[in-house]
TORTORFI-780578 format. One record per residue (C-alpha): residue number from 0; x negated, y negated, z; residue in three letters. Coordinates in steps of 0.25 Angstrom, whole numbers, plus 5000, padded with zeros to 4 digits. Each point is the difference from the previous one (the first is absolute). Layout:
<pts>
+-----+------+------+------+--------+
| num |   px |   py |   pz | residu |
+-----+------+------+------+--------+
| NUM |    X |    Y |    Z |    ala |
...
+-----+------+------+------+--------+
</pts>
This chain:
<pts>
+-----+------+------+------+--------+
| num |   px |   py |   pz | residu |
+-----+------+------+------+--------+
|   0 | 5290 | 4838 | 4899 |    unk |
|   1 | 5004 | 5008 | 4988 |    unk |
|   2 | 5012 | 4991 | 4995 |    unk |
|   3 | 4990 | 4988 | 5000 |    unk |
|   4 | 4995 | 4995 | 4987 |    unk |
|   5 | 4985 | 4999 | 4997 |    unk |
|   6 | 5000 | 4984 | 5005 |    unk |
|   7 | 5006 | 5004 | 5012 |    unk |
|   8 | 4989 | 5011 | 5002 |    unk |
|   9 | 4990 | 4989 | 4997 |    unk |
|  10 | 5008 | 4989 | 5011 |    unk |
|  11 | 4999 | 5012 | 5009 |    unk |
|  12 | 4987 | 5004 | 4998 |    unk |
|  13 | 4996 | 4986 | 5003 |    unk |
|  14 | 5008 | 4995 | 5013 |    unk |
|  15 | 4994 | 5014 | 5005 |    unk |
|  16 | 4986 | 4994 | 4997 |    unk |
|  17 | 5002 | 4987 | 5006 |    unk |
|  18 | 5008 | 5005 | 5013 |    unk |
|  19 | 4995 | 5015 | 5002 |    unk |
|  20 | 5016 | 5003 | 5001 |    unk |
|  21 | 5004 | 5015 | 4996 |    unk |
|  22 | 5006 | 5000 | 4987 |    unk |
|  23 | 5017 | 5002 | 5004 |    unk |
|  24 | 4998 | 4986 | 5008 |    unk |
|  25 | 4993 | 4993 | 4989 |    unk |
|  26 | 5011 | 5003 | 4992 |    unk |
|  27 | 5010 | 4997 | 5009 |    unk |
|  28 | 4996 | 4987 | 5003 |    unk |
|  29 | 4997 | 4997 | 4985 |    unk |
|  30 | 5014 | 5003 | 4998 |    unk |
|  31 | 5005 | 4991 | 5011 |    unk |
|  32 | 4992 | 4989 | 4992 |    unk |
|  33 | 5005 | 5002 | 4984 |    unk |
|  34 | 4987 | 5008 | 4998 |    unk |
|  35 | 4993 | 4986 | 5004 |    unk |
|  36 | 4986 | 5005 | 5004 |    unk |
|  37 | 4996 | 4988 | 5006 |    unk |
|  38 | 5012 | 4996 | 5008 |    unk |
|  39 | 5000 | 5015 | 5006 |    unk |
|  40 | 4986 | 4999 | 5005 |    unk |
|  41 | 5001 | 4987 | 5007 |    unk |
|  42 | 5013 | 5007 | 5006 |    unk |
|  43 | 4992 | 5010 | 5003 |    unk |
|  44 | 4990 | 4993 | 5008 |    unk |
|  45 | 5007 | 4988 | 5004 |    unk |
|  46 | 5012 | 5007 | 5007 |    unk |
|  47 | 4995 | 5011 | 5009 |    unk |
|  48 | 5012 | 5006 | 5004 |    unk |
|  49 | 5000 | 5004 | 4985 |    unk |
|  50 | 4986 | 5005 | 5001 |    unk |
|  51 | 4997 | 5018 | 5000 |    unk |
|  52 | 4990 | 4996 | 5011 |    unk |
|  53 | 5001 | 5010 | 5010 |    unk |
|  54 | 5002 | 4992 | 5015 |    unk |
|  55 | 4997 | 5006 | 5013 |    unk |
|  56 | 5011 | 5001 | 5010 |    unk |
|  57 | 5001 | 4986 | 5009 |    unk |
|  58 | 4996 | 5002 | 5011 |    unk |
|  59 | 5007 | 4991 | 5013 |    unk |
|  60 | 4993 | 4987 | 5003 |    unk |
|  61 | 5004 | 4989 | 5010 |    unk |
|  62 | 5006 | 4987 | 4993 |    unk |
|  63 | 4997 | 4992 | 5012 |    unk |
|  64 | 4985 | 5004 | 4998 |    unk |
|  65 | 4998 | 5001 | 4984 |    unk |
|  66 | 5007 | 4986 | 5000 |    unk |
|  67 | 4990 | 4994 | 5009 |    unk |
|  68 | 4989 | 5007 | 4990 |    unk |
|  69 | 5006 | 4993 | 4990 |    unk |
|  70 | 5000 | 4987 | 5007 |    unk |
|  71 | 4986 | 5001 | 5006 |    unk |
|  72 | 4995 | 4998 | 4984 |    unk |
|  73 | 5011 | 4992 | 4994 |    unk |
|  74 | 4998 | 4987 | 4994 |    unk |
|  75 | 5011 | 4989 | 5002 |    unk |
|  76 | 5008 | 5004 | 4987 |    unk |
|  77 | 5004 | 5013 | 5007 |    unk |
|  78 | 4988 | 5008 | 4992 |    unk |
|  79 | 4987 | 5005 | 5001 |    unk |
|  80 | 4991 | 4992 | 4993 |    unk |
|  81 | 4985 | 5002 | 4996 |    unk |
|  82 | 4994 | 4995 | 5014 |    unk |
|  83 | 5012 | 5010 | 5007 |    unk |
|  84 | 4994 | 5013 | 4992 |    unk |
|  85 | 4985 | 4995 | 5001 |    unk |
|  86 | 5005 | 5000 | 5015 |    unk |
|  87 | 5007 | 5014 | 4998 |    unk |
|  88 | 4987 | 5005 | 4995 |    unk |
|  89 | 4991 | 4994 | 5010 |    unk |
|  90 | 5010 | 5006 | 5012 |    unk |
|  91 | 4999 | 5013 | 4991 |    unk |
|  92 | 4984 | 5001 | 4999 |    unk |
|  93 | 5000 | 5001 | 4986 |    unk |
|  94 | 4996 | 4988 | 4989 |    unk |
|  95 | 5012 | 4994 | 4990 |    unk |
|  96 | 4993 | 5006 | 4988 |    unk |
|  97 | 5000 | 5014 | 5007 |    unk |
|  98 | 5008 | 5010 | 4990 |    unk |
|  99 | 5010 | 5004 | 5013 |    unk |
| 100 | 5007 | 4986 | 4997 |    unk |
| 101 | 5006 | 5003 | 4988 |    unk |
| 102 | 5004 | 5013 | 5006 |    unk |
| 103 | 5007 | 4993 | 5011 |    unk |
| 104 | 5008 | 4990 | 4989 |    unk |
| 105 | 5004 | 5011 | 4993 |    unk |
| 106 | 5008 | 5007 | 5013 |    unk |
| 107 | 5005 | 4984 | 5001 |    unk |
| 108 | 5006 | 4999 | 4986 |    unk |
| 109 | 4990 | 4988 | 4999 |    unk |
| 110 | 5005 | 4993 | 4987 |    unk |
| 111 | 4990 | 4988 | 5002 |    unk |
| 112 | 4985 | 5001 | 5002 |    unk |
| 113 | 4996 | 4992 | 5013 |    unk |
| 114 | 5014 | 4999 | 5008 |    unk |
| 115 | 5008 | 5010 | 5006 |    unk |
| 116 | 5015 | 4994 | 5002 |    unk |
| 117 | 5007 | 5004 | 5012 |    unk |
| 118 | 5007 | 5011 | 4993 |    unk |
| 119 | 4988 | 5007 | 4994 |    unk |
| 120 | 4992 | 4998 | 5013 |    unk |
| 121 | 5011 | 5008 | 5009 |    unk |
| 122 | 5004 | 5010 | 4991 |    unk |
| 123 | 4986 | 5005 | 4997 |    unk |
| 124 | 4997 | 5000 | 5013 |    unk |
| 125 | 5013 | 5008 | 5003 |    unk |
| 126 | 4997 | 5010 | 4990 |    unk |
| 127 | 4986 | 5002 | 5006 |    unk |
| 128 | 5005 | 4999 | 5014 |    unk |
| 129 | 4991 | 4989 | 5004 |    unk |
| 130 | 5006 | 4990 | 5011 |    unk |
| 131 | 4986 | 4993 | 5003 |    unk |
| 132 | 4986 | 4998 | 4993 |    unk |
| 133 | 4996 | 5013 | 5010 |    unk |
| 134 | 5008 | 5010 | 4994 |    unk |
| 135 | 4996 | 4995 | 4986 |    unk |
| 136 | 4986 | 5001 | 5002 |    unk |
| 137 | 5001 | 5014 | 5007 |    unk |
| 138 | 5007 | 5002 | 4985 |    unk |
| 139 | 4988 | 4996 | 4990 |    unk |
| 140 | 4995 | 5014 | 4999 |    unk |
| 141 | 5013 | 5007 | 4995 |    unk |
| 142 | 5001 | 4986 | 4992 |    unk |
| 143 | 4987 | 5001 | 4993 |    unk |
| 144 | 5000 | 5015 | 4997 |    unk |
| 145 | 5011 | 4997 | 4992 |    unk |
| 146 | 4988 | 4992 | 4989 |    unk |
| 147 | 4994 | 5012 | 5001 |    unk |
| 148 | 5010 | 5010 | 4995 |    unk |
| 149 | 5003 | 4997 | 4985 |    unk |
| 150 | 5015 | 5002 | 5000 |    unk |
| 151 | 5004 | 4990 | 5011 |    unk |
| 152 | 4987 | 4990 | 4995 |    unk |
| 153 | 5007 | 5001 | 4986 |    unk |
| 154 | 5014 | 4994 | 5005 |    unk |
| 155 | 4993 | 4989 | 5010 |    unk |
| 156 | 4990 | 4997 | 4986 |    unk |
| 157 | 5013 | 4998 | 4993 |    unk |
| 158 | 5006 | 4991 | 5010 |    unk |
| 159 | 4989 | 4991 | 5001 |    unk |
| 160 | 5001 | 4997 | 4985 |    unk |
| 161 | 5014 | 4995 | 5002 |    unk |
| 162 | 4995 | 4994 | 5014 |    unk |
| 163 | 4990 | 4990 | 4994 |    unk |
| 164 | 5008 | 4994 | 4988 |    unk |
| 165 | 5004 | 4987 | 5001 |    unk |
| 166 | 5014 | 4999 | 4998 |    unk |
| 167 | 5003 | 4998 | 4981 |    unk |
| 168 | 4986 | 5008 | 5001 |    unk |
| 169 | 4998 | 5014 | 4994 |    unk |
| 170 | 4986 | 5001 | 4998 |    unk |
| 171 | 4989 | 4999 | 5011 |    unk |
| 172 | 4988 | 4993 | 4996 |    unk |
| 173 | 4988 | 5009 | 4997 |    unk |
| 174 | 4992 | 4993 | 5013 |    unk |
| 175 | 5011 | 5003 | 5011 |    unk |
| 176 | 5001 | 5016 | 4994 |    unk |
| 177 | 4986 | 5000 | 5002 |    unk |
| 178 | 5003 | 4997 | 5015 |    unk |
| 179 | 5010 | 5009 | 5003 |    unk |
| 180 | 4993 | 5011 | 4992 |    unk |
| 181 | 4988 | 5000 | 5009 |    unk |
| 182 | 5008 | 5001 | 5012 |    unk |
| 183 | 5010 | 5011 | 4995 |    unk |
| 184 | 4991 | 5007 | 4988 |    unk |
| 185 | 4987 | 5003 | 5009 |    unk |
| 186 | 5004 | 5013 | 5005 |    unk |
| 187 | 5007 | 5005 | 4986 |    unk |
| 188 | 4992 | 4994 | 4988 |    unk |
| 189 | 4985 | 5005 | 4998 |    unk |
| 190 | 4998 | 4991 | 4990 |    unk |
| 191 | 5007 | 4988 | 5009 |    unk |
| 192 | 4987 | 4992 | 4995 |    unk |
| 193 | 4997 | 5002 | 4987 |    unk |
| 194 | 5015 | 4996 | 4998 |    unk |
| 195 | 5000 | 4988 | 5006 |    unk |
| 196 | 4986 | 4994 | 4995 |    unk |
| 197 | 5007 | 5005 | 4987 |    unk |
| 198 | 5015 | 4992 | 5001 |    unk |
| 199 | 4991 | 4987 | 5007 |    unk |
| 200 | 4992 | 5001 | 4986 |    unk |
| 201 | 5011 | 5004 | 4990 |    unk |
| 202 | 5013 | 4997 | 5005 |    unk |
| 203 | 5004 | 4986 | 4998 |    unk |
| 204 | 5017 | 5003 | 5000 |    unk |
| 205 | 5007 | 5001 | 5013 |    unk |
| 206 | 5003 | 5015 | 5005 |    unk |
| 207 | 5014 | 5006 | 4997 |    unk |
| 208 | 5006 | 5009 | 5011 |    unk |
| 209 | 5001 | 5012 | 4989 |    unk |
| 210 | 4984 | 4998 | 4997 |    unk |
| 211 | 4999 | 5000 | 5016 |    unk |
| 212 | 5008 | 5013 | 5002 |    unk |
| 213 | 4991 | 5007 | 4988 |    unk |
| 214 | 4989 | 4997 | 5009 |    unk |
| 215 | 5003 | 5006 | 5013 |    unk |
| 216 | 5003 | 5014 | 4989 |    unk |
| 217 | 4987 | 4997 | 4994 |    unk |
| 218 | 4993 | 5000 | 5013 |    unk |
| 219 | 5007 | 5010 | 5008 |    unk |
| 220 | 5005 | 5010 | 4988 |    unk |
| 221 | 4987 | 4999 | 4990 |    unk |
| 222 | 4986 | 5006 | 5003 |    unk |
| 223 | 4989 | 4990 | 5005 |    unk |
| 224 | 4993 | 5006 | 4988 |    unk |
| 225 | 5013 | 4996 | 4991 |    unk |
| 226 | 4997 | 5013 | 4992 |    unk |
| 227 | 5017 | 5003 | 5001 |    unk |
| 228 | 5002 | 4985 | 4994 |    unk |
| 229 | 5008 | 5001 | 4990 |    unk |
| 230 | 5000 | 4989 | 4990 |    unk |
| 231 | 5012 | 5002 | 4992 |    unk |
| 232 | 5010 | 4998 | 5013 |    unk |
| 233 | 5008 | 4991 | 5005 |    unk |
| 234 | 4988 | 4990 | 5006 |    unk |
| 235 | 4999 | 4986 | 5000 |    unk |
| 236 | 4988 | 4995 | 4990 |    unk |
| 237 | 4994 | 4993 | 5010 |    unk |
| 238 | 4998 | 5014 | 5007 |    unk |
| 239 | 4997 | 5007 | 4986 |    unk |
| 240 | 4990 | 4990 | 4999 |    unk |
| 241 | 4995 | 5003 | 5014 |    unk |
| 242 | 4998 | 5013 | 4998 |    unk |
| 243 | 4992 | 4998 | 4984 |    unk |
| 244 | 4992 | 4990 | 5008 |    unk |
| 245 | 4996 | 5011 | 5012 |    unk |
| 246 | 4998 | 5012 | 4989 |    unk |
| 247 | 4992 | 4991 | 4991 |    unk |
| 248 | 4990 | 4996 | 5013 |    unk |
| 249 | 4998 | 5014 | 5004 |    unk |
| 250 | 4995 | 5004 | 4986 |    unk |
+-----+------+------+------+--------+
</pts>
């Protein structure tokens, strides 16, 4: 890191931000990429066999059997489609806008919102060995303490960005943040409301993934009280004017 020019630093600094990676990996794969921060991050998070994310060992499954869980949810084009995961879901106990989903996409790779392909579906469902919708739901609980421990919440908050773009997008409208932050942030942000009330008011600009990742540092790494805020760092103005906006209603 010490051979690295201050730009560099800055690039580093930056993809560890919007990813959470340790600072010898960003700058390995912002070398990779011609110091190109945005190509490295959607490498990052598109590829994930290029991903620091720790993976437990896969356990053995039955092909026969994880095959016919595929199938019993499929649609004709060989995915699972909307009505195949509100059928998932159904079979699971749980509603589609339970948080555990996004959980679930993100052992699945999921590079879509709404469809597992083939590909995704079997090689979560490997990596979780799960070979039927049984052995998945006797998973949920070790599924969703993962939303509760900030480290492992961090990296499936950064996978959902990347997992709700359209493809060309590298924003997230302001409403669909809105969504995903009440089902991810409840349990980490004590001011989760004021923040939303303030961006559905104030923020009119779609949300970037750096402004997203400052977020989840803000909620988990700043005092509800934001008496450690400091105002001359590397925060996004919308989140400077956040905090301005709290301070200047508590006085």
């Amino acid at each position: 890191m010490s051979a690295l020019s201050r730009a560099q630093r800055d690039k580093v600094a930056n993809f560890q931000t919007v990813t959470g990676a340790p600072a010898k990996l960003a700058a390995e794969f912002l070398k990779r990429y011609s110091w190109s921060l945005d190509q490295a991050v959607d490498t990052f998070f598109n590829d994930p066999s290029q991903s620091f994310i720790s993976r437990a060992p896969v356990r053995q499954v039955d092909a026969k059997k994880l095959d016919l869980f595929f199938r019993k949810y499929k649609a004709e084009d060989d995915g699972i489609g909307s009505e195949g995961i509100q059928a998932l879901c159904a079979d699971l106990g749980i509603s589609a806008l339970n948080p555990v989903t996004l959980v679930i996409a993100y052992y699945c790779h999921a590079e879509h919102m709404g469809i597992f392909t083939r590909e995704e579906f079997i090689g979560g469902m490997t990596k979780l060995g799960c070979e039927d919708p049984q052995a998945l739901r006797a998973k949920l609980p070790e599924l969703n303490a993962m939303l509760t421990d900030r480290t492992k919440c961090k990296e499936i908050y950064a996978f959902t960005f990347q997992f709700a773009l359209d493809q060309g997008q590298r924003c997230l409208p302001a409403d669909m943040c809105v969504e995903f932050w009440k089902l991810l942030l409840a349990q980490h942000f004590a001011l989760l409301d004021k923040w939303i009330a303030f961006v559905e008011e104030r923020v009119k600009n779609a949300i970037s993934k750096d402004t997203w990742m400052m977020l989840y540092d803000l909620a988990t790494q700043v005092k509800p009280d934001l008496s450690d805020y400091d105002m001359n760092g590397a925060w996004p103005v919308v989140i400077d004017e956040f905090v301005e906006s709290v301070r200047g209603s508590s006085v």
